[in-house]
DRENKOLGU-6433 format. One record per residue: residue in three letters; x, y, z of N, C-alpha, C in turn. Coordinates in pm, 1 decimal. Example, Ala and Ser with C-alpha at 12.3 -4.5 7.8 and 13.67 -1.06 7.14 Angstrom:
<sites>
<site><nudo>Ala</nudo><n_c1>1319.0</n_c1><n_c2>-569.0</n_c2><n_c3>780.0</n_c3><ca_c1>1230.0</ca_c1><ca_c2>-450.0</ca_c2><ca_c3>780.0</ca_c3><c_c1>1320.0</c_c1><c_c2>-330.0</c_c2><c_c3>780.0</c_c3></site>
<site><nudo>Ser</nudo><n_c1>1285.0</n_c1><n_c2>-225.0</n_c2><n_c3>708.0</n_c3><ca_c1>1367.0</ca_c1><ca_c2>-106.0</ca_c2><ca_c3>714.0</ca_c3><c_c1>1290.0</c_c1><c_c2>3.0</c_c2><c_c3>787.0</c_c3></site>
</sites>
This chain:
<sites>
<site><nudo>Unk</nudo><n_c1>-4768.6</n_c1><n_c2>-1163.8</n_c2><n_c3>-1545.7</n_c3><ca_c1>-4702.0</ca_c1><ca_c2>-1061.0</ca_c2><ca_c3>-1464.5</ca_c3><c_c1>-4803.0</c_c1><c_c2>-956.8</c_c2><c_c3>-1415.8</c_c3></site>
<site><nudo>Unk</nudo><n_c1>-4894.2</n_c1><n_c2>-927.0</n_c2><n_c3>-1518.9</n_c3><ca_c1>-5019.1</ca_c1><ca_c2>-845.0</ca_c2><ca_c3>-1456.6</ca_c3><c_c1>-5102.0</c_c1><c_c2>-874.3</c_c2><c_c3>-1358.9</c_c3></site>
<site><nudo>Unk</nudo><n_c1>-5126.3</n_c1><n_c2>-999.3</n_c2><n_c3>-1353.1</n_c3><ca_c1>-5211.0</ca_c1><ca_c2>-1083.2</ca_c2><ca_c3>-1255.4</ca_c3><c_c1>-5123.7</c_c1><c_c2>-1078.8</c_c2><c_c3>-1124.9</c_c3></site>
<site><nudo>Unk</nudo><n_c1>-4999.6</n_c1><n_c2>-1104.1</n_c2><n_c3>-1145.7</n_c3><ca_c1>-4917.0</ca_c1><ca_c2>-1109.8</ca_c2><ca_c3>-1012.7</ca_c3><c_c1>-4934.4</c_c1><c_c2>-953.0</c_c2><c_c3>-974.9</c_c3></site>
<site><nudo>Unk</nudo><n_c1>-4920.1</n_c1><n_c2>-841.8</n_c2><n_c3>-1025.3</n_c3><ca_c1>-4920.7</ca_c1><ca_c2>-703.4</ca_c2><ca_c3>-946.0</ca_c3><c_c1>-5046.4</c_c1><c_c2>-653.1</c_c2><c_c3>-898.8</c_c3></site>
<site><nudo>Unk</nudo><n_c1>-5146.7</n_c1><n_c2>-723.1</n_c2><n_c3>-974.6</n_c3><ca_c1>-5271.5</ca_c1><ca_c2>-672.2</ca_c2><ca_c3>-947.4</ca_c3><c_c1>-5311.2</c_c1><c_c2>-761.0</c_c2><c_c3>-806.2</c_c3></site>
<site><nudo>Unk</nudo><n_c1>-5287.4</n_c1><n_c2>-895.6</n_c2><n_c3>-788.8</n_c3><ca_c1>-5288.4</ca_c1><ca_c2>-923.5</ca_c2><ca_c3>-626.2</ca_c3><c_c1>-5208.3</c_c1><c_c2>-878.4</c_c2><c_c3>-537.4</c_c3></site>
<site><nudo>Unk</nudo><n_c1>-5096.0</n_c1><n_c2>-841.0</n_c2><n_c3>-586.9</n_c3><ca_c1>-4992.4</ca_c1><ca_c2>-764.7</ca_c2><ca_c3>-477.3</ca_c3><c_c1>-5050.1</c_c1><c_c2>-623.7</c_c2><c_c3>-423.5</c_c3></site>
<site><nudo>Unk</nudo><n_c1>-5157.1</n_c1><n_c2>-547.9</n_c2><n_c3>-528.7</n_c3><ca_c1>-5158.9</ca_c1><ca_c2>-422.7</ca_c2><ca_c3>-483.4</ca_c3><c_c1>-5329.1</c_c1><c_c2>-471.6</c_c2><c_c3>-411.1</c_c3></site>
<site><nudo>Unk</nudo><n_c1>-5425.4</n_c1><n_c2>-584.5</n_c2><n_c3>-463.2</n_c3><ca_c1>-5508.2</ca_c1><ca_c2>-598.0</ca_c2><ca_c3>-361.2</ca_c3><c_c1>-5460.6</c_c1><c_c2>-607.3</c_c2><c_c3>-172.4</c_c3></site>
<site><nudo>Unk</nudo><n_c1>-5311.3</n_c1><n_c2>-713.4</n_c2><n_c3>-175.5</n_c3><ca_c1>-5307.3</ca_c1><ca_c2>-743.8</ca_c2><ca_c3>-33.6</ca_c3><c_c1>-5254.7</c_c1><c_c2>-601.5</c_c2><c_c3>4.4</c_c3></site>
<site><nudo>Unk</nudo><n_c1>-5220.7</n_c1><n_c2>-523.0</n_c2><n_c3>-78.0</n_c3><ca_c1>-5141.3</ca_c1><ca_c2>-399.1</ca_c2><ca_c3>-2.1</ca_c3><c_c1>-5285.4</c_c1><c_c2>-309.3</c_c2><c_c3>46.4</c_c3></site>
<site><nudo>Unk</nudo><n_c1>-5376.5</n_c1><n_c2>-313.4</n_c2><n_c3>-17.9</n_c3><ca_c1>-5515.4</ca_c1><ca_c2>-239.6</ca_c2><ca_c3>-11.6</ca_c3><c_c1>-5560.4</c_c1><c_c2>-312.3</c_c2><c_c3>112.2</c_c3></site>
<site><nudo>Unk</nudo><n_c1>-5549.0</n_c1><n_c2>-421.7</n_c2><n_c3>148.8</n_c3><ca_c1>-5613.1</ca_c1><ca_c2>-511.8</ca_c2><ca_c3>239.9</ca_c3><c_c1>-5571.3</c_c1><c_c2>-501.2</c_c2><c_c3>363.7</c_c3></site>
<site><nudo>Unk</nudo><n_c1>-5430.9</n_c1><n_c2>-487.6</n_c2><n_c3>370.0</n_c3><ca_c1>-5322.5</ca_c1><ca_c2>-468.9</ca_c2><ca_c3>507.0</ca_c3><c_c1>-5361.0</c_c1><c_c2>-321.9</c_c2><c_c3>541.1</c_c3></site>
<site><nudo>Unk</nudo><n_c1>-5393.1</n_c1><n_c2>-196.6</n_c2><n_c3>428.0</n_c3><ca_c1>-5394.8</ca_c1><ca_c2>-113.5</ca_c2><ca_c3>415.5</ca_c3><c_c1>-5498.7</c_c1><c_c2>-82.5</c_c2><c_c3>543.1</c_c3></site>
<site><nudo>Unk</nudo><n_c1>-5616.9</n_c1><n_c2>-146.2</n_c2><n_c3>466.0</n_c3><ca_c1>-5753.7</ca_c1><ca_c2>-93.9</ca_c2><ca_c3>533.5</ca_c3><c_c1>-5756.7</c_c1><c_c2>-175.6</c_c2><c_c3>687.2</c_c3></site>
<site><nudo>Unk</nudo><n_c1>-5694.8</n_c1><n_c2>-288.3</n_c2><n_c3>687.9</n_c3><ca_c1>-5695.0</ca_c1><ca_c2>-361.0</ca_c2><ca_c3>827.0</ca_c3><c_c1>-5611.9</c_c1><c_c2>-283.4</c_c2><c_c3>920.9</c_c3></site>
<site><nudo>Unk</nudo><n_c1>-5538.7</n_c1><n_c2>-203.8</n_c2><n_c3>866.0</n_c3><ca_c1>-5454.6</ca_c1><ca_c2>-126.6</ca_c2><ca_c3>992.4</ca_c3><c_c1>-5504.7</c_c1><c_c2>27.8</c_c2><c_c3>973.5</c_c3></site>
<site><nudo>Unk</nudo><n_c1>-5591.3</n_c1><n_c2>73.9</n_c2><n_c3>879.5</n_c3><ca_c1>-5680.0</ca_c1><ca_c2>184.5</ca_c2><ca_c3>939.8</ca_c3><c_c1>-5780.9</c_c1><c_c2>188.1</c_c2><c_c3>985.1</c_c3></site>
<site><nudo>Unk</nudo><n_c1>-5849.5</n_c1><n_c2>21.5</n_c2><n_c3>1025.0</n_c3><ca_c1>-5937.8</ca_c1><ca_c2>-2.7</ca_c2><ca_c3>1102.4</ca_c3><c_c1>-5917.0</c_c1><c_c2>9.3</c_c2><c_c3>1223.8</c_c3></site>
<site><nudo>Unk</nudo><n_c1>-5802.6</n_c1><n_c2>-81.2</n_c2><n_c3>1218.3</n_c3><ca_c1>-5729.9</ca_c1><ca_c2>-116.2</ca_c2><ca_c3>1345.9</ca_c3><c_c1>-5731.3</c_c1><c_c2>17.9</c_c2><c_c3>1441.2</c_c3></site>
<site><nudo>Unk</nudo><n_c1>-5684.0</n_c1><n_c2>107.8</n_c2><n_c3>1381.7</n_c3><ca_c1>-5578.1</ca_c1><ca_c2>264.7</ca_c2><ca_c3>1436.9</ca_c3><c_c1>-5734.3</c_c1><c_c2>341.2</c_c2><c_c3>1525.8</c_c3></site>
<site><nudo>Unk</nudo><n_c1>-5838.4</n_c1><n_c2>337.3</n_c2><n_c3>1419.1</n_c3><ca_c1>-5964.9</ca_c1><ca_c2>363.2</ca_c2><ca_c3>1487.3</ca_c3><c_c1>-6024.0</c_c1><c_c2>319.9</c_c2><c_c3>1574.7</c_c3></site>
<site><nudo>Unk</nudo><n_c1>-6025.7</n_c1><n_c2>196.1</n_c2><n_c3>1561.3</n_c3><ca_c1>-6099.1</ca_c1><ca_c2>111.6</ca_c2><ca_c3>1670.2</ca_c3><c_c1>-5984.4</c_c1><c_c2>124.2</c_c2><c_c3>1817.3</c_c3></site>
<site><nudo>Unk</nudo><n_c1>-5844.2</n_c1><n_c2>152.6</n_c2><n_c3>1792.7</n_c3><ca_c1>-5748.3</ca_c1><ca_c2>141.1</ca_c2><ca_c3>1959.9</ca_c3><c_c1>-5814.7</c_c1><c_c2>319.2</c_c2><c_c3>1920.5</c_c3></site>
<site><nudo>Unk</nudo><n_c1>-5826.7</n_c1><n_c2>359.4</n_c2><n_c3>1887.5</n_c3><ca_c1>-5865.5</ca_c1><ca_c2>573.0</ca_c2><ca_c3>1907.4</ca_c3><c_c1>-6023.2</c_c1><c_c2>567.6</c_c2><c_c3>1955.0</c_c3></site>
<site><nudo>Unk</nudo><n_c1>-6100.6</n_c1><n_c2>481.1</n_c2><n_c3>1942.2</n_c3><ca_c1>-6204.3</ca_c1><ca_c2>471.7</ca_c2><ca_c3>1969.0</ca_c3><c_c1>-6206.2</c_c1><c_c2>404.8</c_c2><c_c3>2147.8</c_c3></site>
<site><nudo>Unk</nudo><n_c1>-6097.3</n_c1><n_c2>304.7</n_c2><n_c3>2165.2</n_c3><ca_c1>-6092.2</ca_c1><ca_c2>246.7</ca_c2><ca_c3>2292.9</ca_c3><c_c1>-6058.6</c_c1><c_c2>324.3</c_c2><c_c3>2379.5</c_c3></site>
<site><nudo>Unk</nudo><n_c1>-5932.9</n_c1><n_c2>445.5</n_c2><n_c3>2309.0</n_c3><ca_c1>-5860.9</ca_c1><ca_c2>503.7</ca_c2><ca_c3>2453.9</ca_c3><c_c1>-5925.9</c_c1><c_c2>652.3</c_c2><c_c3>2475.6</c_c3></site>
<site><nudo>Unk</nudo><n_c1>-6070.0</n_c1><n_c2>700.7</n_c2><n_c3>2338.7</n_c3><ca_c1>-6086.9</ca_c1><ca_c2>799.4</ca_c2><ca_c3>2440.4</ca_c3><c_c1>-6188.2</c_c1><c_c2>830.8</c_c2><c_c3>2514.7</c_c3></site>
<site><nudo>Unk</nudo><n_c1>-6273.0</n_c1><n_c2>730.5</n_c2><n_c3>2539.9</n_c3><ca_c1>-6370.0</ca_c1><ca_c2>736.2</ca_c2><ca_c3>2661.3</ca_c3><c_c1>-6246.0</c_c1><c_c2>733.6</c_c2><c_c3>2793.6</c_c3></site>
<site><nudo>Unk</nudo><n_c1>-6124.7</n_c1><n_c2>680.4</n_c2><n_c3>2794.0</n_c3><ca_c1>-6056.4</ca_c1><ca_c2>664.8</ca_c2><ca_c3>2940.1</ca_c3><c_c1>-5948.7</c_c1><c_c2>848.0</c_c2><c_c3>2903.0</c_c3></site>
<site><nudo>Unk</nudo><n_c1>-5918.2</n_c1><n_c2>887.3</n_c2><n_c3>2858.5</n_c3><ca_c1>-5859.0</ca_c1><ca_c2>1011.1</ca_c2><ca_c3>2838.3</ca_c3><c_c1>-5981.0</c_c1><c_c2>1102.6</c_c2><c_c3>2869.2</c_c3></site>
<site><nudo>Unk</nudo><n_c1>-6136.3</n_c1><n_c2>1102.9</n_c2><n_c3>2830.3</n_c3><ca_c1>-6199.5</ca_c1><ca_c2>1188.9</ca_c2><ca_c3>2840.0</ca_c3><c_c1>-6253.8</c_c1><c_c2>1160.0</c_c2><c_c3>3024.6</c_c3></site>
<site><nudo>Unk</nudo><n_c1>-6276.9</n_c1><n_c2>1020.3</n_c2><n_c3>3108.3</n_c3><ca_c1>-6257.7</ca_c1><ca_c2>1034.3</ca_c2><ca_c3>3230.5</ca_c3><c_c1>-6146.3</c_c1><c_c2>1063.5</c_c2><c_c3>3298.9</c_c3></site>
<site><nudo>Unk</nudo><n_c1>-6014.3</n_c1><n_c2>1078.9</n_c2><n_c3>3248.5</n_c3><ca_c1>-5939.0</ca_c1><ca_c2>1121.3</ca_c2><ca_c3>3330.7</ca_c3><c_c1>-5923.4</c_c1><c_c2>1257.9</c_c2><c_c3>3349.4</c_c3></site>
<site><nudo>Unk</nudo><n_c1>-5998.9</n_c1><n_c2>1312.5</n_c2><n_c3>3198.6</n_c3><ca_c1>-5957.3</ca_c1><ca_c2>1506.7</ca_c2><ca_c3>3183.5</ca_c3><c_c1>-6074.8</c_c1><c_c2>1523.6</c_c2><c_c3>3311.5</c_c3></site>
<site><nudo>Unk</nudo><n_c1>-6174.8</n_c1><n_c2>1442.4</n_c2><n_c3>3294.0</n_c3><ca_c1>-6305.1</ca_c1><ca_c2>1483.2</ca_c2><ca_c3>3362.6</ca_c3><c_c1>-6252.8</c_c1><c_c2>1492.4</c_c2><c_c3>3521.2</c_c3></site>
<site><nudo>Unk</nudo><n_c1>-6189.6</n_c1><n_c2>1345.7</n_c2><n_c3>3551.1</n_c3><ca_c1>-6158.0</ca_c1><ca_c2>1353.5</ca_c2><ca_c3>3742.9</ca_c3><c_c1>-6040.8</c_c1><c_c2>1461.2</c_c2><c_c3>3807.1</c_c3></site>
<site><nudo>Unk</nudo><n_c1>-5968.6</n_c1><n_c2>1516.4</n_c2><n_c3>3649.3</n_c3><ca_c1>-5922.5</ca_c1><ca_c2>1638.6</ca_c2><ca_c3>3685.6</ca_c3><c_c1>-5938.7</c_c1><c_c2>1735.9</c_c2><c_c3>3716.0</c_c3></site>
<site><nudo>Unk</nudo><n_c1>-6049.8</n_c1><n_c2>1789.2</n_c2><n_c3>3602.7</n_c3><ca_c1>-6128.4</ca_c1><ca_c2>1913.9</ca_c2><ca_c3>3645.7</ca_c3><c_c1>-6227.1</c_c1><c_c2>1887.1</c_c2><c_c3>3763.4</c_c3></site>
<site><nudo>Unk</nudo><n_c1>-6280.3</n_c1><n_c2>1789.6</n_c2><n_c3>3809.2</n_c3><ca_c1>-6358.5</ca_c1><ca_c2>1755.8</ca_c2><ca_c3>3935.7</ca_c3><c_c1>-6223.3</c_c1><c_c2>1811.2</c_c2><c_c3>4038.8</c_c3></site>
<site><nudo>Unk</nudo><n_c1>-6140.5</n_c1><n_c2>1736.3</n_c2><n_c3>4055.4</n_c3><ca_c1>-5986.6</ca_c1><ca_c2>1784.8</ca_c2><ca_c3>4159.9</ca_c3><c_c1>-5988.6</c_c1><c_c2>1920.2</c_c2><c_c3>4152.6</c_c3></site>
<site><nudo>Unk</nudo><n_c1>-6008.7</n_c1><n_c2>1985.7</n_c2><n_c3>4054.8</n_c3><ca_c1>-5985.3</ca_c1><ca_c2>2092.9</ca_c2><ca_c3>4070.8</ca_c3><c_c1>-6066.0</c_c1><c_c2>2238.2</c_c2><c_c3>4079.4</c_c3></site>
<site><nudo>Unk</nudo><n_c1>-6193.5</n_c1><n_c2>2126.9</n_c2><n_c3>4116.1</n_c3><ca_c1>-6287.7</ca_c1><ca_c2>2226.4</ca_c2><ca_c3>4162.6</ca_c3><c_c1>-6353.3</c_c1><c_c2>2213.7</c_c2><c_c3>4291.7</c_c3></site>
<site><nudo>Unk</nudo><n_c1>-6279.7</n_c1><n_c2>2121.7</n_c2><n_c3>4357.6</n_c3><ca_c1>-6245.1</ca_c1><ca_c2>2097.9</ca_c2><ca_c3>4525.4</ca_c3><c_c1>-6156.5</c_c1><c_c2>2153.9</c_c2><c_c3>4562.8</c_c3></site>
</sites>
């Protein structure tokens, strides 16, 4: 029974870290395009 909880709480550690990889790497994708769009704003608005 110990053996069974102790892999249950590895895959929970595993799913864990694969979806706070995950969360970084899409936060890492979207803000080079959020930081050109703040940018072609303030350009607009200094025309």
């Amino acid at each position: 029974m110990l053996l069974f909880y102790r892999t249950n709480f590895v895959l929970i550690l595993v799913i864990f870290l694969a979806s706070v990889i995950a969360l970084s790497a899409m936060a890492a994708a979207t803000r080079p395009v959020l930081r050109a769009k703040t940018y072609k704003r303030l350009e607009n608005r200094k025309k």
